[in-house]
C-alpha positions in Angstrom: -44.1 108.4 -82.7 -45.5 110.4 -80.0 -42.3 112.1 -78.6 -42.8 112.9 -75.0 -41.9 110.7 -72.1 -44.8 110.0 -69.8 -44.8 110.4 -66.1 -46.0 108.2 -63.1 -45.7 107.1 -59.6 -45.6 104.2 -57.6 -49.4 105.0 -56.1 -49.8 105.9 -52.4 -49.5 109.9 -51.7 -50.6 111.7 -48.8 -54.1 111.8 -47.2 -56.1 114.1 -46.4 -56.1 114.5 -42.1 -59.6 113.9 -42.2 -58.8 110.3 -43.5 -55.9 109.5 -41.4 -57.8 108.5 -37.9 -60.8 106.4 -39.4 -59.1 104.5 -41.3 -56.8 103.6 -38.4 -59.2 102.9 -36.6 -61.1 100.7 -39.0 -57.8 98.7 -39.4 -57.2 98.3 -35.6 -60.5 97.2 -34.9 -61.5 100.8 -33.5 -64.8 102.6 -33.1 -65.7 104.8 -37.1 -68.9 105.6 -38.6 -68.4 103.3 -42.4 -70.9 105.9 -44.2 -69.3 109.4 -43.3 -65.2 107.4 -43.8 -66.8 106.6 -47.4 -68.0 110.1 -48.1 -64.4 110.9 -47.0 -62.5 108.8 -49.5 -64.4 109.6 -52.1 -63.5 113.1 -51.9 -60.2 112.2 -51.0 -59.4 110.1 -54.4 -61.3 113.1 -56.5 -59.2 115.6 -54.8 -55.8 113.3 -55.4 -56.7 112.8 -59.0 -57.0 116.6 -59.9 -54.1 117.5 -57.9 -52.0 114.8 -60.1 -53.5 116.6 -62.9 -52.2 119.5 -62.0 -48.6 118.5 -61.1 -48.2 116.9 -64.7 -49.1 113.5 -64.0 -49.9 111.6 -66.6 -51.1 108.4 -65.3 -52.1 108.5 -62.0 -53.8 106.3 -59.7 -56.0 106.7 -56.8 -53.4 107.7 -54.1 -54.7 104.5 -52.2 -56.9 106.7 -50.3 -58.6 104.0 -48.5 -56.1 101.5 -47.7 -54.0 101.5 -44.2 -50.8 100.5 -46.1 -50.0 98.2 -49.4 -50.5 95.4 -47.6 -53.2 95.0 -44.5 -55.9 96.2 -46.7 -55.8 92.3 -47.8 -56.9 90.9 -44.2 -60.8 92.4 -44.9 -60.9 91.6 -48.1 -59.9 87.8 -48.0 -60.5 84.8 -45.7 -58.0 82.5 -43.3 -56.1 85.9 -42.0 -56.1 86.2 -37.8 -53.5 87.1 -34.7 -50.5 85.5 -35.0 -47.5 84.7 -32.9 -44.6 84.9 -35.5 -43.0 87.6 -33.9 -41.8 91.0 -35.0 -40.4 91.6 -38.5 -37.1 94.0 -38.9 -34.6 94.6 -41.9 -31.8 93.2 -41.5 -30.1 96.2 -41.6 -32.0 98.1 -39.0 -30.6 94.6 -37.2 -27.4 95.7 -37.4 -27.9 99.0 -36.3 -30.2 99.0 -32.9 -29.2 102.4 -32.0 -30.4 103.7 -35.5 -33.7 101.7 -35.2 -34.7 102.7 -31.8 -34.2 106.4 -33.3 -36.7 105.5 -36.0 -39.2 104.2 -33.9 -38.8 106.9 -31.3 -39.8 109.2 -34.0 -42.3 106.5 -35.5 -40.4 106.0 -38.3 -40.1 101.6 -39.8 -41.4 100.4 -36.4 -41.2 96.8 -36.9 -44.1 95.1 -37.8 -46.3 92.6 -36.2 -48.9 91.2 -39.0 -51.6 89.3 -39.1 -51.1 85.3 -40.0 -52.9 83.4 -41.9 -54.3 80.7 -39.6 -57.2 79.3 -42.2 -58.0 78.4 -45.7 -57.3 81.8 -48.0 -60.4 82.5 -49.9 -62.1 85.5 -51.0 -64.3 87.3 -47.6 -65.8 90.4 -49.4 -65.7 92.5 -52.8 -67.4 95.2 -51.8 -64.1 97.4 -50.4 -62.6 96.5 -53.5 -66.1 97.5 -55.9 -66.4 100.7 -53.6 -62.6 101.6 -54.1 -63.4 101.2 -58.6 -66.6 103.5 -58.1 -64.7 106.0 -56.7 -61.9 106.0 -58.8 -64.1 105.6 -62.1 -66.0 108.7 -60.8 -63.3 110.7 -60.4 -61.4 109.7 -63.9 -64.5 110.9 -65.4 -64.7 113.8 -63.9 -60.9 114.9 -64.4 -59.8 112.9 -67.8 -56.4 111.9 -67.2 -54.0 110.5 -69.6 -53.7 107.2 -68.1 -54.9 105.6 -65.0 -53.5 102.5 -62.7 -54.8 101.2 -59.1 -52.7 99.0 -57.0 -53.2 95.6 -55.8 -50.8 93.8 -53.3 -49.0 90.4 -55.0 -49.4 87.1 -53.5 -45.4 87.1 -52.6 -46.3 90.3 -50.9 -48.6 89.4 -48.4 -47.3 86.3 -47.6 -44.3 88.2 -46.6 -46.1 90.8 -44.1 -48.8 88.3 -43.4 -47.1 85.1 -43.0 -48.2 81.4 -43.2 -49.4 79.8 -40.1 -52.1 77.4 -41.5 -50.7 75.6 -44.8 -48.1 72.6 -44.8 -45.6 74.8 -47.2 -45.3 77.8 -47.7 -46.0 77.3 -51.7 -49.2 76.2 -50.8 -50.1 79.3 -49.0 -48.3 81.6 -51.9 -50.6 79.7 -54.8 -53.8 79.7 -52.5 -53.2 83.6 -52.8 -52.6 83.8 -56.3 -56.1 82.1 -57.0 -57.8 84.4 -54.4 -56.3 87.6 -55.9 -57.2 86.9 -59.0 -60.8 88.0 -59.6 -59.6 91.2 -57.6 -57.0 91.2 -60.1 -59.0 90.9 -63.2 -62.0 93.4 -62.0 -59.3 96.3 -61.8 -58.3 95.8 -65.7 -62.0 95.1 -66.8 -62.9 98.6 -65.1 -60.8 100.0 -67.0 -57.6 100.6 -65.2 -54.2 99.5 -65.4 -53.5 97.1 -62.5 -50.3 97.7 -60.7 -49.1 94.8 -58.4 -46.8 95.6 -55.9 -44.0 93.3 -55.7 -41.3 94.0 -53.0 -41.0 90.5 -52.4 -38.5 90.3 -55.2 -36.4 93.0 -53.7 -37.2 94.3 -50.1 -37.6 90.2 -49.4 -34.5 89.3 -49.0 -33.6 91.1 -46.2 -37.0 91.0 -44.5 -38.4 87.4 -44.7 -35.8 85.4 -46.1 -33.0 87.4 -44.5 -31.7 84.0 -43.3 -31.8 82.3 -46.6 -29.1 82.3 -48.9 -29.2 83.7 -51.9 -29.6 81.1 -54.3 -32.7 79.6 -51.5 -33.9 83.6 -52.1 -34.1 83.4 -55.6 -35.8 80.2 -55.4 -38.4 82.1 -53.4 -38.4 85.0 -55.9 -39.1 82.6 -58.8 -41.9 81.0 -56.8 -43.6 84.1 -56.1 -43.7 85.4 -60.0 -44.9 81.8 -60.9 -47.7 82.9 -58.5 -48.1 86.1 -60.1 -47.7 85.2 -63.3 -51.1 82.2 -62.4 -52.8 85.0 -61.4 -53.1 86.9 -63.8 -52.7 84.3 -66.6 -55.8 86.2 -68.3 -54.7 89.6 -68.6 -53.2 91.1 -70.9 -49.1 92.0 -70.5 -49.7 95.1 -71.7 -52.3 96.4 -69.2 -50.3 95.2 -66.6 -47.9 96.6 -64.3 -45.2 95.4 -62.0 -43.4 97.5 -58.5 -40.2 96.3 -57.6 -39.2 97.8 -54.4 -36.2 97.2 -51.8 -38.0 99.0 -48.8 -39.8 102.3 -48.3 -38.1 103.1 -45.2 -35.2 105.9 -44.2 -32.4 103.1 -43.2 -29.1 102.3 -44.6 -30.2 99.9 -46.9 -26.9 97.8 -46.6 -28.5 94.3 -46.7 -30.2 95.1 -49.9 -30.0 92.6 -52.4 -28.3 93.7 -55.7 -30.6 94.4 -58.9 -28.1 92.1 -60.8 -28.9 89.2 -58.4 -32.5 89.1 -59.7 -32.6 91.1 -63.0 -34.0 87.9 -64.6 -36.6 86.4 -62.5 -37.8 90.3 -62.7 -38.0 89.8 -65.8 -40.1 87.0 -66.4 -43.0 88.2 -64.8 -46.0 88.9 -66.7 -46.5 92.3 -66.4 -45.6 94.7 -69.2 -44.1 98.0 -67.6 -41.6 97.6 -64.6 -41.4 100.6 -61.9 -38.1 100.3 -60.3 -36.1 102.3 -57.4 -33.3 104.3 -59.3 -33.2 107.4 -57.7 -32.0 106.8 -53.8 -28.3 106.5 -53.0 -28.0 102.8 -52.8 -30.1 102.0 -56.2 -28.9 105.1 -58.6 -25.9 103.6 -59.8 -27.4 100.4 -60.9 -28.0 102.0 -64.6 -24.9 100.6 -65.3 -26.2 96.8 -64.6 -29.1 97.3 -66.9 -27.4 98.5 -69.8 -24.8 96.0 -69.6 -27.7 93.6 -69.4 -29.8 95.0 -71.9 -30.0 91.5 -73.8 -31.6 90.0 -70.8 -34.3 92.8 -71.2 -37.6 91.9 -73.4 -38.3 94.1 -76.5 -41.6 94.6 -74.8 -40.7 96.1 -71.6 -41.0 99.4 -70.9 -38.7 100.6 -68.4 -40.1 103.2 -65.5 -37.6 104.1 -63.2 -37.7 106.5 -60.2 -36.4 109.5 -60.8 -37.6 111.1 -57.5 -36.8 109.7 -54.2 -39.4 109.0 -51.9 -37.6 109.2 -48.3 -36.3 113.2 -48.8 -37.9 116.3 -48.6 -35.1 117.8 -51.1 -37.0 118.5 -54.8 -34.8 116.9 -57.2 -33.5 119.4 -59.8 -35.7 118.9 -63.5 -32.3 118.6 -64.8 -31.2 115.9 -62.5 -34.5 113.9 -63.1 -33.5 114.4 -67.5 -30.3 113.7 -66.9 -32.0 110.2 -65.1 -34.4 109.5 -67.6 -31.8 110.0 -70.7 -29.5 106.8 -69.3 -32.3 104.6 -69.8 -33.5 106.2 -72.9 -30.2 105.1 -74.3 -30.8 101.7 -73.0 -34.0 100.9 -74.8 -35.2 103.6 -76.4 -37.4 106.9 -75.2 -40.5 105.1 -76.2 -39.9 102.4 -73.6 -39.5 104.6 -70.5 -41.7 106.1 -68.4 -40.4 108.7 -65.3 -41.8 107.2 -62.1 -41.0 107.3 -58.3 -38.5 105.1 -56.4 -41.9 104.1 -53.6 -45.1 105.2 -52.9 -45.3 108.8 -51.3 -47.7 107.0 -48.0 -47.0 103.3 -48.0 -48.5 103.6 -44.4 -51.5 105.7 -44.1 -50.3 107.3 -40.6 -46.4 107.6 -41.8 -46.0 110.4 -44.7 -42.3 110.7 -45.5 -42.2 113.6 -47.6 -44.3 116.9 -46.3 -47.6 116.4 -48.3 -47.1 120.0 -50.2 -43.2 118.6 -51.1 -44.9 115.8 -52.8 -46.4 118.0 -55.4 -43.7 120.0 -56.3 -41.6 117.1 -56.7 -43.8 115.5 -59.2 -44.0 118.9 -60.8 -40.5 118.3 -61.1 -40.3 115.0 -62.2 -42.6 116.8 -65.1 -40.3 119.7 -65.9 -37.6 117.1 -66.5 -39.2 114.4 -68.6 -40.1 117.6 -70.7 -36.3 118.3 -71.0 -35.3 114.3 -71.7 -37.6 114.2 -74.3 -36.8 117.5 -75.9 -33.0 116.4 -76.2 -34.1 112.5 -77.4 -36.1 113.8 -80.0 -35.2 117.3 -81.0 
């Protein structure tokens, strides 16, 4: 057995400022020269790859270095997207507290959204951002040798969340008319090698975004729609190279609507993907430990477990002790072979909205490190 406890994130960290107005631009429609923002990313990902390296990382990813957010990337890359008039998108809980919000997006912090619709047939546009994003990344595993690596690819319950349904009669219609466009995208990140990571807030962060007015049992109807979805599309993959984010929100808010990990444990749990990264760290998800261990039956005996054990939304470096101390509860859960550390969200969901200080990032993945160092050396001796 090898007895050390791997380490991970969720995939988005900080860009380079060089990045940050091109591909802004590009995603608002602005004026950017293509060849000299390509040139830029791929020195950006080689650069992001090393510095993982560096900070102990075992399986990193590209740091999403050319995407605007999790999400919008999706619009260029498929057919049937366009302006819509659905209206703004809050949190319920920023809802409830308008002072609070209007803070945030003073300081251009969870302005509410207003996404593209789909308003045609979903189909796939262009494979070349995707293929350029692979070369990039293949380059630059060669070049540095990682451990592991994993790129990220937005779920069909994802995007039709930010990017809802204006076109189809139902919105099942839309949701499986994504899972067949996503999947080649889908399948061409595992046969290049890489783990593919799909990004599934929908099963979380969904409930009090797009289905905030739904109750819960018509939620977890949606939730067990969207991995149905998920689970089509990537009917031909392996579990095991596979992936899954679960994710109530990236965003510095209360957090009081949040549904409950014990209100969806077990449609979590029958999606496809192998290894689930899960918030754990952050004040309204750490205590939930508790719910998976009295649940452990509900668990598969091929899951591995990846919790966060770094918040994403503070600048404070969690102590390596306090990331052990972390890892160890779930350790006694399933085993030390069946967790890996990871982070509660990505470190740049939004390309233009960093929470943590880019040079914060590192040292708290150093941490994260130092303390999966100390779990192991007290699972295993």
């Amino acid at each position: 057995m090898d007895k050390t406890i791997r380490t991970t994130h969720v995939g988005s960290l900080p860009r380079p400022d060089e990045l940050i107005a091109p591909i802004v631009a590009k995603d608002r429609g602005g004026d950017y020269d293509p060849e000299a923002l390509e040139a830029m990313v791929a020195r950006a990902v080689d650069g992001v790859v090393a510095a993982q390296i560096a900070a102990g990382v075992d399986v990193v990813s590209d740091g999403e270095m050319s995407k605007p957010s999790y999400t919008n990337y999706m619009k260029d890359r498929l057919n049937g997207f366009g302006e819509g008039s659905l209206g703004l998108m809050m949190p319920q809980d920023l809802e409830q507290n308008p002072g609070f919000a209007a803070m945030l997006a003073r300081n251009g912090v969870a302005n509410p959204l207003k996404p593209p619709a789909c308003v045609g047939p979903i189909s796939l546009r262009d494979r070349a951002p995707l293929d350029e994003d692979l070369r990039h990344f293949e380059a630059a595993v060669r070049r540095h040798r990682p451990a592991g690596a994993f790129m990220n690819a937005a779920t069909p319950g994802v995007i039709s969340i930010f990017m809802p349904n204006a076109y189809y009669a139902t919105e099942d219609e839309y949701v499986f008319a994504l899972a067949d466009a996503l999947q080649e995208e889908f399948e061409a990140i595992v046969a290049a090698g890489f783990q593919l990571q799909v990004d599934a807030p929908d099963l979380a962060m969904g409930r009090h975004m797009a289905y905030k007015t739904l109750s819960l049992e018509e939620f977890r109807s949606r939730a067990q729609r969207n991995v149905e979805a998920l689970n089509h599309a990537t009917r031909n993959i392996p579990p095991g190279k596979m992936r899954m984010h679960l994710c109530w929100g990236n965003y510095p808010g209360p957090h009081t609507c949040d549904v409950p990990i014990a209100d969806v444990l077990d449609i979590v749990m029958r999606a496809r993907p192998q290894t689930l990264l899960f918030e754990a760290a952050n004040p309204r998800r750490a205590h939930e430990h508790r719910v998976w261990a009295e649940r452990r039956r509900e668990i598969p005996d091929d899951k591995i477990l990846c919790p966060g054990v770094i918040d994403t939304n503070t600048n404070c470096v969690e102590h390596p002790e306090l990331v052990a101390e972390r890892l160890e509860r779930f350790a006694a859960i399933v085993g030390g072979d069946r967790v890996m550390a990871g982070t509660d969200c990505g470190f740049s969901t939004v390309v233009d909205r960093p929470r943590v200080y880019p040079d914060l990032v590192w040292q708290k993945l150093a941490a994260q490190r130092q303390g999966a160092d100390i779990a192991a050396r007290r699972i295993w001796g």
